[in-house]
Chimera marker file (.cmm) of the C-alpha trace (Angstrom):
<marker_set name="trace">
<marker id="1" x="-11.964" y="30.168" z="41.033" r="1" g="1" b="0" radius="0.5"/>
<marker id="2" x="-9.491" y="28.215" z="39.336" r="1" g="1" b="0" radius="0.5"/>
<marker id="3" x="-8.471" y="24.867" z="40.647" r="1" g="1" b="0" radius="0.5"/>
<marker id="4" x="-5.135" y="23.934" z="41.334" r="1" g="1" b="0" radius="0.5"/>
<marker id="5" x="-4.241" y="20.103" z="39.841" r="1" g="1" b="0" radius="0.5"/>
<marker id="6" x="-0.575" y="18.852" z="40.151" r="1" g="1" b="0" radius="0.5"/>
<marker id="7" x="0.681" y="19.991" z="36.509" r="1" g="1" b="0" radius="0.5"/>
<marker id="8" x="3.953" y="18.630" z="36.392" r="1" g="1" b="0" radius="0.5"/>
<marker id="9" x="5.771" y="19.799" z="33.192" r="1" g="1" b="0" radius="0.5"/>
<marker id="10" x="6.996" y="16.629" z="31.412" r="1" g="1" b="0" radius="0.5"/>
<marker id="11" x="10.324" y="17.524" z="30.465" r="1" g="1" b="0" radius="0.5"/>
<marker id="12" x="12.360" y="14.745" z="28.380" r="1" g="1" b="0" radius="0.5"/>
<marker id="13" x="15.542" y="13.635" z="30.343" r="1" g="1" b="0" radius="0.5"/>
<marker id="14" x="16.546" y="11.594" z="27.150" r="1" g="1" b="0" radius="0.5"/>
<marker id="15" x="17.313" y="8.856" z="29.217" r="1" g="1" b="0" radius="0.5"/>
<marker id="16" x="14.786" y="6.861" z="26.937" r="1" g="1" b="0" radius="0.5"/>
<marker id="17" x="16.291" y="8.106" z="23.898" r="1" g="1" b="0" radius="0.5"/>
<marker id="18" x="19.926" y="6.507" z="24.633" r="1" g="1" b="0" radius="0.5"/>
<marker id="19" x="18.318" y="3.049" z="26.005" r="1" g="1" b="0" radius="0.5"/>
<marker id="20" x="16.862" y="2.818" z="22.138" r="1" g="1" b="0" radius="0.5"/>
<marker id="21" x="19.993" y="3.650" z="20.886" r="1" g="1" b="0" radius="0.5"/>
<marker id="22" x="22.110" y="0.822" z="22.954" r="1" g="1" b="0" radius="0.5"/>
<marker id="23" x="20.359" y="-2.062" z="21.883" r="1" g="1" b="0" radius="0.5"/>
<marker id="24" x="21.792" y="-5.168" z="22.264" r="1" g="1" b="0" radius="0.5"/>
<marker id="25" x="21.314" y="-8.638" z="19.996" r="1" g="1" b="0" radius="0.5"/>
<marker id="26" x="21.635" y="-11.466" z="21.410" r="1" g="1" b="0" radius="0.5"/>
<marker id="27" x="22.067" y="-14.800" z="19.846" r="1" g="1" b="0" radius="0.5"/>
<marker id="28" x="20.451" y="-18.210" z="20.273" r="1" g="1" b="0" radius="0.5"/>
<marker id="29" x="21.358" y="-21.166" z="19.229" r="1" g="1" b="0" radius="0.5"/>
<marker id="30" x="18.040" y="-23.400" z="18.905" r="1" g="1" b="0" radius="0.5"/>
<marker id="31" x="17.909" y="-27.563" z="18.016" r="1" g="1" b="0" radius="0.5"/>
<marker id="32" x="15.180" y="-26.306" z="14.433" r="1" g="1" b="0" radius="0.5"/>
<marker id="33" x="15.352" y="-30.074" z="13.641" r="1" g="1" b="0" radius="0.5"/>
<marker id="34" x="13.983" y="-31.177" z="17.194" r="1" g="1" b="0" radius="0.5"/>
<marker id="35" x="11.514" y="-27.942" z="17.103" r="1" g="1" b="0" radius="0.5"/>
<marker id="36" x="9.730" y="-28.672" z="14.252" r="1" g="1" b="0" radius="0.5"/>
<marker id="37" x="9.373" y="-32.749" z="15.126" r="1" g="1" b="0" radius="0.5"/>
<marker id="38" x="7.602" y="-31.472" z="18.177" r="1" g="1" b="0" radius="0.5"/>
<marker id="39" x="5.292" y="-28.704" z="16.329" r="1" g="1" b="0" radius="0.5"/>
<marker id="40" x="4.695" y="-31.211" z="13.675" r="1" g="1" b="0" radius="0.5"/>
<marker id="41" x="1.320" y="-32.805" z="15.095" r="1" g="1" b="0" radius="0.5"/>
<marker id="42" x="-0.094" y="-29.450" z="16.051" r="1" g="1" b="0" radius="0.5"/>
<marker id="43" x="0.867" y="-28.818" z="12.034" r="1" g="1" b="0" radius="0.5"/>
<marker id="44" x="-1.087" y="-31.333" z="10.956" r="1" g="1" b="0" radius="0.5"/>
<marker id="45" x="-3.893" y="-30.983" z="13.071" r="1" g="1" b="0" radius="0.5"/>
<marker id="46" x="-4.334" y="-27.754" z="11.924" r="1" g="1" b="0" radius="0.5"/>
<marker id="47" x="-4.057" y="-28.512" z="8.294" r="1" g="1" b="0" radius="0.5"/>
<marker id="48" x="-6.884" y="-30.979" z="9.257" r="1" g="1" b="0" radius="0.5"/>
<marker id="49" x="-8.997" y="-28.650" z="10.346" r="1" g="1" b="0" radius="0.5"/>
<marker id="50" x="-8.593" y="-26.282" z="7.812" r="1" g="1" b="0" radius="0.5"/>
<marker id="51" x="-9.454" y="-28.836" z="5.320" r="1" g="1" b="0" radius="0.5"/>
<marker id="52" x="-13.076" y="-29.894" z="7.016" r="1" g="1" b="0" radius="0.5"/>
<marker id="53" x="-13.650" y="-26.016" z="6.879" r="1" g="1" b="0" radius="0.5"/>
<marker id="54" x="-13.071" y="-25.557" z="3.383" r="1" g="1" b="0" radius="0.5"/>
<marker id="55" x="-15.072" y="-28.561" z="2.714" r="1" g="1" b="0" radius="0.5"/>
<marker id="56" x="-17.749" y="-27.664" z="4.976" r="1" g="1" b="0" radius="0.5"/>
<marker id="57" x="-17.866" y="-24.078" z="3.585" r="1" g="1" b="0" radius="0.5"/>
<marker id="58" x="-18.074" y="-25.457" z="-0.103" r="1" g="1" b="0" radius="0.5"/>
<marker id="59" x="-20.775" y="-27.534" z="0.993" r="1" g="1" b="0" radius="0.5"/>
<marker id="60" x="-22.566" y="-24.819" z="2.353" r="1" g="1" b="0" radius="0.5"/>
<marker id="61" x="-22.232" y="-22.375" z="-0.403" r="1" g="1" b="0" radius="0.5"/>
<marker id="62" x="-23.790" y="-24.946" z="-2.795" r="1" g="1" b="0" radius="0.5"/>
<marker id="63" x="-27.116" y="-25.260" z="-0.485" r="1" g="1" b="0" radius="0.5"/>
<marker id="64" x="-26.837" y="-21.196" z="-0.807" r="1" g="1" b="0" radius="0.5"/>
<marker id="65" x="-26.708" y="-21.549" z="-4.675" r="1" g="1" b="0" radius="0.5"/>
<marker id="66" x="-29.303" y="-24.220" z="-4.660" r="1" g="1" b="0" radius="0.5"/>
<marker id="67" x="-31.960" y="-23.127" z="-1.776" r="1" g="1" b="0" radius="0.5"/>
<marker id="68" x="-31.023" y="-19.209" z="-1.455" r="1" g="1" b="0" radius="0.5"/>
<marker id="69" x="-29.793" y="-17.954" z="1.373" r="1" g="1" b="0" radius="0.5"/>
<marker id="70" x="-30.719" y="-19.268" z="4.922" r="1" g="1" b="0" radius="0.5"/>
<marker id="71" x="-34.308" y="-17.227" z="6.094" r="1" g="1" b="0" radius="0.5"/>
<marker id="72" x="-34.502" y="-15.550" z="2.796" r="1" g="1" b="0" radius="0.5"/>
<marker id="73" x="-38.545" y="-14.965" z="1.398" r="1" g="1" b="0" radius="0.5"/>
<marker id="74" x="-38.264" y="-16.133" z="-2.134" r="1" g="1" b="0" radius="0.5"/>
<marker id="75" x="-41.206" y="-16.818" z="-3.795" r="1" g="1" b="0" radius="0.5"/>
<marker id="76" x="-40.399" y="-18.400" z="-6.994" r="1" g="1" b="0" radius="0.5"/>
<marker id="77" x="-37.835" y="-20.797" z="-5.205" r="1" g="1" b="0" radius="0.5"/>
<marker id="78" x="-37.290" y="-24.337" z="-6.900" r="1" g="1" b="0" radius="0.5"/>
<marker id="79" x="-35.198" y="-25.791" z="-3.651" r="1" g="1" b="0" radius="0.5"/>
<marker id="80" x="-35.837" y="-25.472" z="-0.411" r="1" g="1" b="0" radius="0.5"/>
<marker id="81" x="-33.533" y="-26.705" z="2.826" r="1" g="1" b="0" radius="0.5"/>
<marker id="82" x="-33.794" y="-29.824" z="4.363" r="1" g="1" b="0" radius="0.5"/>
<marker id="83" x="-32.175" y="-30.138" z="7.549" r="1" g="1" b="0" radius="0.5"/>
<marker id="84" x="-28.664" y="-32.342" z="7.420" r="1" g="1" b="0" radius="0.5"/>
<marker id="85" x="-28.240" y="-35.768" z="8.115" r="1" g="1" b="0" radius="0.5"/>
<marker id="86" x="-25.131" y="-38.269" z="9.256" r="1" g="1" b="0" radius="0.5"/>
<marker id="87" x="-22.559" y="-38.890" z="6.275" r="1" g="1" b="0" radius="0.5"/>
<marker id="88" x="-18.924" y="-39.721" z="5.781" r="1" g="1" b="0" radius="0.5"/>
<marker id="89" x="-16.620" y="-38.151" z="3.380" r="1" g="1" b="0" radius="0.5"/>
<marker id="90" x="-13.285" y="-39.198" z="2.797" r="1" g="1" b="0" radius="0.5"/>
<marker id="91" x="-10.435" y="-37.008" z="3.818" r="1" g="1" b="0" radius="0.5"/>
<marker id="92" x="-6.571" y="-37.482" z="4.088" r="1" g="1" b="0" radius="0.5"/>
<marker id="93" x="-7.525" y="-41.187" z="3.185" r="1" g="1" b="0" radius="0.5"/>
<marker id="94" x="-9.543" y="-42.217" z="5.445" r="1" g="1" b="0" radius="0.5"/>
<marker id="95" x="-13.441" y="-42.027" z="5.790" r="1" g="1" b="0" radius="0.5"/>
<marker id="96" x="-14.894" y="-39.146" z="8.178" r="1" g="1" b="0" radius="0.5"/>
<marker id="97" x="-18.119" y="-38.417" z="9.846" r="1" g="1" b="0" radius="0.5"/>
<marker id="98" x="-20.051" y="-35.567" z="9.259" r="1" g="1" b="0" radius="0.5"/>
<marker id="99" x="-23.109" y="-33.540" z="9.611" r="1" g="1" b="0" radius="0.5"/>
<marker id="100" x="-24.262" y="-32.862" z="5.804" r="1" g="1" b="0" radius="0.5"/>
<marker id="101" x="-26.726" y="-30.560" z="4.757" r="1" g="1" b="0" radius="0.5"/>
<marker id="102" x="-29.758" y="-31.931" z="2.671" r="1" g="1" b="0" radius="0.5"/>
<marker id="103" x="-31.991" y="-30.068" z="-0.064" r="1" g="1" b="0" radius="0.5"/>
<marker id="104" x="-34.945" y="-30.983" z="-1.628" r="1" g="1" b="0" radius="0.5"/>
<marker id="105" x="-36.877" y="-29.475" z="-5.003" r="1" g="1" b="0" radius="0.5"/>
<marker id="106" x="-40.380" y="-27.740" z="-4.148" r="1" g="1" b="0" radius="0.5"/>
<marker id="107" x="-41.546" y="-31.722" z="-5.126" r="1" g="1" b="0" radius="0.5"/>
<marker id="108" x="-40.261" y="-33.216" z="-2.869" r="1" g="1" b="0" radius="0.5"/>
<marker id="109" x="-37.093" y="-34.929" z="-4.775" r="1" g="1" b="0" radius="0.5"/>
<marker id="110" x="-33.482" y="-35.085" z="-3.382" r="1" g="1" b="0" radius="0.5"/>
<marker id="111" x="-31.538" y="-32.528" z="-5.039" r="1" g="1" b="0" radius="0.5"/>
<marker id="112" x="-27.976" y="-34.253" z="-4.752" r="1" g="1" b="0" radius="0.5"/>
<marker id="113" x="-25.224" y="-32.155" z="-4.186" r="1" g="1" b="0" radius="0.5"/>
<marker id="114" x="-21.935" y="-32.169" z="-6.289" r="1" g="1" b="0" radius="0.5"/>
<marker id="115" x="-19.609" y="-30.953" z="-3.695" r="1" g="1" b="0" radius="0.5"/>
<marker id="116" x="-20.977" y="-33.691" z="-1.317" r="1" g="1" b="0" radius="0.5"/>
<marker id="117" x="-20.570" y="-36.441" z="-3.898" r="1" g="1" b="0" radius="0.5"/>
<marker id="118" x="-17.330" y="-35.630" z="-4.655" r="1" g="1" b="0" radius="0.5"/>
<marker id="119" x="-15.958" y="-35.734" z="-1.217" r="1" g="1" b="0" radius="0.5"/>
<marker id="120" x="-17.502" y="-39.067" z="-0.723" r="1" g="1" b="0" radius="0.5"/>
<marker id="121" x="-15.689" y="-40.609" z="-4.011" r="1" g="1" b="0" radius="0.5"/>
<marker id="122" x="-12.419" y="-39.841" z="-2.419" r="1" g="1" b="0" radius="0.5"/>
<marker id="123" x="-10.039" y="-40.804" z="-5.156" r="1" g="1" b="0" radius="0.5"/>
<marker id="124" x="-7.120" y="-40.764" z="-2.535" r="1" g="1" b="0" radius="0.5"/>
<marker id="125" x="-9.208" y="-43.138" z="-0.242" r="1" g="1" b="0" radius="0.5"/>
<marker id="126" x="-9.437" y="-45.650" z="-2.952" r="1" g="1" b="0" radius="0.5"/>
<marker id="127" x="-6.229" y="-48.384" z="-4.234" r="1" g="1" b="0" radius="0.5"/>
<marker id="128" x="-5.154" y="-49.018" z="-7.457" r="1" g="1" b="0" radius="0.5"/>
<marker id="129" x="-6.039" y="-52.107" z="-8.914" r="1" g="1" b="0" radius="0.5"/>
<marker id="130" x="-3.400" y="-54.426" z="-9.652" r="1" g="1" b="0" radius="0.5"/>
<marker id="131" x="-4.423" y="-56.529" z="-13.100" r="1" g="1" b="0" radius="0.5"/>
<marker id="132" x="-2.215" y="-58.919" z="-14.605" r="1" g="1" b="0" radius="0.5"/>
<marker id="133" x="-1.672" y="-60.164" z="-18.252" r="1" g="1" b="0" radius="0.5"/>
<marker id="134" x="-2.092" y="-63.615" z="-18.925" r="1" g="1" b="0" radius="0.5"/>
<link id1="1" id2="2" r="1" g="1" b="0" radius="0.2"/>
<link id1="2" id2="3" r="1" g="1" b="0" radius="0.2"/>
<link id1="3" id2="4" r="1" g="1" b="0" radius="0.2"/>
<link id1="4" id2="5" r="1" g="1" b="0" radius="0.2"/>
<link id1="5" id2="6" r="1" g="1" b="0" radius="0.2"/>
<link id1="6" id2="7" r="1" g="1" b="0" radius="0.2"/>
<link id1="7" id2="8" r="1" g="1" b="0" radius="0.2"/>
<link id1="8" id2="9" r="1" g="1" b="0" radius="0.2"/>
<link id1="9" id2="10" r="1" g="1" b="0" radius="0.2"/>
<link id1="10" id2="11" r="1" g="1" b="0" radius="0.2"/>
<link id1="11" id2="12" r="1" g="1" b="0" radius="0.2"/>
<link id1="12" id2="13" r="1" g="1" b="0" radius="0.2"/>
<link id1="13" id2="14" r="1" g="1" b="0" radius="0.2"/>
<link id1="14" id2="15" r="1" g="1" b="0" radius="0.2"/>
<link id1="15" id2="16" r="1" g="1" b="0" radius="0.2"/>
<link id1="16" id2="17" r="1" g="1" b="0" radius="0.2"/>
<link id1="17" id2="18" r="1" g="1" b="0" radius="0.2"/>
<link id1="18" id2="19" r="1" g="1" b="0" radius="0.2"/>
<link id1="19" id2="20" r="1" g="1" b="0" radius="0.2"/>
<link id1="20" id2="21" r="1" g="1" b="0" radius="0.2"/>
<link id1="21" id2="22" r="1" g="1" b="0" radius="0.2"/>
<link id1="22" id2="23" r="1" g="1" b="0" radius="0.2"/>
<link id1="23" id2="24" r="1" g="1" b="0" radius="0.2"/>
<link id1="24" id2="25" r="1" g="1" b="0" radius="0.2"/>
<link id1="25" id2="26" r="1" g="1" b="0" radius="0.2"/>
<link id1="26" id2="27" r="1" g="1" b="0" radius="0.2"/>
<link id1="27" id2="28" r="1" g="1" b="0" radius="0.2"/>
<link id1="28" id2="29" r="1" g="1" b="0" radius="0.2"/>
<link id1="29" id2="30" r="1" g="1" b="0" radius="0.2"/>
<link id1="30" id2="31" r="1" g="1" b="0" radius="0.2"/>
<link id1="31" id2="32" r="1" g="1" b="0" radius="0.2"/>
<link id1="32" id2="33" r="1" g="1" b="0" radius="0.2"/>
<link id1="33" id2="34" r="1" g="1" b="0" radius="0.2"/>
<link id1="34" id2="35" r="1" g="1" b="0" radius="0.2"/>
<link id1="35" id2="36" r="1" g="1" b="0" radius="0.2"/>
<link id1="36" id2="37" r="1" g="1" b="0" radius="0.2"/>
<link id1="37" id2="38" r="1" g="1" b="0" radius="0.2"/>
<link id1="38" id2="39" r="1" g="1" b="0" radius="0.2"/>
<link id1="39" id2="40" r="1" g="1" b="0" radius="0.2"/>
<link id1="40" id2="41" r="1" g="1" b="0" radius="0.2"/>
<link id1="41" id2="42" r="1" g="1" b="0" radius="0.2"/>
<link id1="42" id2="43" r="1" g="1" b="0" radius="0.2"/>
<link id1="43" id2="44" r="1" g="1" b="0" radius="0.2"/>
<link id1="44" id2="45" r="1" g="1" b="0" radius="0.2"/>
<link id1="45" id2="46" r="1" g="1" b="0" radius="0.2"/>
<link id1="46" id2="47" r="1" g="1" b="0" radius="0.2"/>
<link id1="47" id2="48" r="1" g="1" b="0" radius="0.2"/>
<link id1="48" id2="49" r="1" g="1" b="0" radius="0.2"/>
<link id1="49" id2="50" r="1" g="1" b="0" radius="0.2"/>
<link id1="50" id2="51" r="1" g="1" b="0" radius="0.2"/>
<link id1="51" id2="52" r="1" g="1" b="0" radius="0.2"/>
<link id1="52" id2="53" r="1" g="1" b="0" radius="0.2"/>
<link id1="53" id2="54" r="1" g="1" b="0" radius="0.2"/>
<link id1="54" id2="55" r="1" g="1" b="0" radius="0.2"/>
<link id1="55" id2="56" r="1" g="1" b="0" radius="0.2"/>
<link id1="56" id2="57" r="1" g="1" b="0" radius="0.2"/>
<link id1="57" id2="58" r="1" g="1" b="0" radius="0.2"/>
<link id1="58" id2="59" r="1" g="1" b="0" radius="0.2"/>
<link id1="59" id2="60" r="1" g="1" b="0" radius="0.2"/>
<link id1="60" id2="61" r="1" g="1" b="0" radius="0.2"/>
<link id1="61" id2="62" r="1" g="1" b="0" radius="0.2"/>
<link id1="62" id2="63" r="1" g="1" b="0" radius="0.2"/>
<link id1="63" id2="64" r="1" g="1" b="0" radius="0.2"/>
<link id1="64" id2="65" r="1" g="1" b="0" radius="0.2"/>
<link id1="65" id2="66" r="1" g="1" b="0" radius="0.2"/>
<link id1="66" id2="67" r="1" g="1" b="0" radius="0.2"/>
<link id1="67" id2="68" r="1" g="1" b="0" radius="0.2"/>
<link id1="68" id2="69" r="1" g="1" b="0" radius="0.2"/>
<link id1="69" id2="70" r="1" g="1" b="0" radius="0.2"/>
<link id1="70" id2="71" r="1" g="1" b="0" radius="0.2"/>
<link id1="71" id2="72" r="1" g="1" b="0" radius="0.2"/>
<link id1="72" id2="73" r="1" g="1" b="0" radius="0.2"/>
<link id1="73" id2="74" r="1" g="1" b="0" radius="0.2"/>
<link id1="74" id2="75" r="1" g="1" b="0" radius="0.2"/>
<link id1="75" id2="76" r="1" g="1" b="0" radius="0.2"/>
<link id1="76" id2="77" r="1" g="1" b="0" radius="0.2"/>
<link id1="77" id2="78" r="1" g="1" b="0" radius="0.2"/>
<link id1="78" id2="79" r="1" g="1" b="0" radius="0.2"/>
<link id1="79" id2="80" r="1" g="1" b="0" radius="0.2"/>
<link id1="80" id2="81" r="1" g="1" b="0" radius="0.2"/>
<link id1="81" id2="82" r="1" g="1" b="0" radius="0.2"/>
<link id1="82" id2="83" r="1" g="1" b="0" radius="0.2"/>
<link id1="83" id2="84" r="1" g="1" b="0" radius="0.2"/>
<link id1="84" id2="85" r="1" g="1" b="0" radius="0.2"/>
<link id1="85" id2="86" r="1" g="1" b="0" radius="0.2"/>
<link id1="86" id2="87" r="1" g="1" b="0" radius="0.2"/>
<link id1="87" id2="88" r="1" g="1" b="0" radius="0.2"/>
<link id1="88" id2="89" r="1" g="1" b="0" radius="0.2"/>
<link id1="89" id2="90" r="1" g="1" b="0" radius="0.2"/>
<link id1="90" id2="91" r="1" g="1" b="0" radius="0.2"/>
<link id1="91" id2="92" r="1" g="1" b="0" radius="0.2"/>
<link id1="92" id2="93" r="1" g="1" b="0" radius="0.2"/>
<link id1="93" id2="94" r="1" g="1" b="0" radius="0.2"/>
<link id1="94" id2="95" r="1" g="1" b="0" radius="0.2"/>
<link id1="95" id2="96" r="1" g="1" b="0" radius="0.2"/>
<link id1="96" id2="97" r="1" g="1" b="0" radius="0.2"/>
<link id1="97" id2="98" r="1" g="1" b="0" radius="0.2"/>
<link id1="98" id2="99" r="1" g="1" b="0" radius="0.2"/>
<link id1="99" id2="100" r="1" g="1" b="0" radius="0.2"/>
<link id1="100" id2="101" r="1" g="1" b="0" radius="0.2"/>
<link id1="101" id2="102" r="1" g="1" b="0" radius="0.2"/>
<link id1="102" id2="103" r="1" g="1" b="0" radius="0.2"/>
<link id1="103" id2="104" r="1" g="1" b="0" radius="0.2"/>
<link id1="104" id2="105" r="1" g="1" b="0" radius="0.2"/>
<link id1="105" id2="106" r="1" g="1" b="0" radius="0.2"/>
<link id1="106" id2="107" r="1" g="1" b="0" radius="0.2"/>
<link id1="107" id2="108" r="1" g="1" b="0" radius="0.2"/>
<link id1="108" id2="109" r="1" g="1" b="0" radius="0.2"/>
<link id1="109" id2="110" r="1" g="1" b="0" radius="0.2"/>
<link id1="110" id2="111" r="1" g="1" b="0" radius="0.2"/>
<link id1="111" id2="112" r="1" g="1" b="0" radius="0.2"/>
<link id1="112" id2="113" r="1" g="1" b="0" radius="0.2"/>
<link id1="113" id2="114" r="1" g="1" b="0" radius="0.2"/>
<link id1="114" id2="115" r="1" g="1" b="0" radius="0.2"/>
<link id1="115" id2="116" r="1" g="1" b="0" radius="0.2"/>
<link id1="116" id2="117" r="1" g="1" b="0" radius="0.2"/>
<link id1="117" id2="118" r="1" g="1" b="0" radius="0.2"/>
<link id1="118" id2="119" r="1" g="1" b="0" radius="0.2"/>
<link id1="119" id2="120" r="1" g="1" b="0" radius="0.2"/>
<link id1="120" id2="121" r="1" g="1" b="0" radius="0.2"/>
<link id1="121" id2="122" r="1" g="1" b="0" radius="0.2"/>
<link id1="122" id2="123" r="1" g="1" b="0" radius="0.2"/>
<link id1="123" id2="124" r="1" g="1" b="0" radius="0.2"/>
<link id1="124" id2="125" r="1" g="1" b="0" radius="0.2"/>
<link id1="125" id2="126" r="1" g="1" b="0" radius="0.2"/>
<link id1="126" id2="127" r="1" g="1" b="0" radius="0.2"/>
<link id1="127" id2="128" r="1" g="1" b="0" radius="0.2"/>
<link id1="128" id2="129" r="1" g="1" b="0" radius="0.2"/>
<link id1="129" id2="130" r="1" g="1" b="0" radius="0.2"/>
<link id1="130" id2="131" r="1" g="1" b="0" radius="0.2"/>
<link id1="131" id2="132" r="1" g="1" b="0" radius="0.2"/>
<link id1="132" id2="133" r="1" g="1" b="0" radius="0.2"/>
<link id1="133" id2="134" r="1" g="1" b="0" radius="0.2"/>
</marker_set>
C-alpha cells in the first residue's frame, strides 16, 4: 500500500525572480578618516601578532632542521631537543619576553640558534651613535 505524504507541486510564482531584478543601491556616506583612527590599534595589534608568529615559526623550523622533527626515531641524530627557556627578543623596538626553544649536540654542547640570535641583536632596538670630530 502506498502512502499518501503531502506532495505539494512547487510551482514558481516568479515573485522571487522580479524582487532580484528590483534591486535597490543605497548610498552611505561614512567619516573613512574617523574609521580608520578607531580600527588603527586593532591594526597594529594584529600586525604584532603576526610578527611573534612568524618569528616563533622561524624559530621553530630551525630546531626542526637542527633536531628533526618533534617524536621522530632517528638514530644517527647529531642534535637533540632541549626544552625552552625564558628569553627576550627585540621587536618593534622594544625588548620582548619569550619562551625559546633550546637544542643541544648528542655531547652535550649548546647548539646556538641563528634565528634566535638575530632577533635578540635587534638592529631597530639599538641608537645610532653620535661621534664628533675634534
Amino acid at each position: 500500500m502506498k502512502k499518501q505524504y503531502n506532495k505539494r507541486n512547487k510551482k514558481s510564482t516568479g515573485k522571487k525572480d522580479q524582487a532580484v531584478k528590483e534591486m535597490v543601491t543605497v548610498e552611505l556616506p561614512l567619516p573613512i578618516a574617523e574609521i580608520l583612527a578607531g580600527v588603527q590599534a586593532d591594526i597594529e595589534e594584529l600586525a604584532g601578532r603576526a610578527g611573534m608568529l612568524i618569528m616563533m615559526s622561524a624559530m621553530a623550523s630551525e630546531v626542526d632542521k637542527l633536531a628533526g622533527r618533534r617524536y621522530a626515531h632517528m638514530p644517527n641524530r647529531e642534535n637533540t631537543r632541549w626544552g625552552a627557556q625564558k628569553g627576550s627578543i627585540v621587536y618593534a623596538g622594544r625588548k620582548v619576553e619569550i619562551e625559546r626553544p633550546r637544542v643541544r649536540s648528542t655531547s652535550g654542547c649548546e647548539v646556538p640558534l641563528a634565528t634566535y640570535q638575530a632577533f635578540n641583536q635587534g638592529a631597530r632596538y639599538k641608537k645610532p651613535s653620535i661621534t664628533s670630530s675634534s
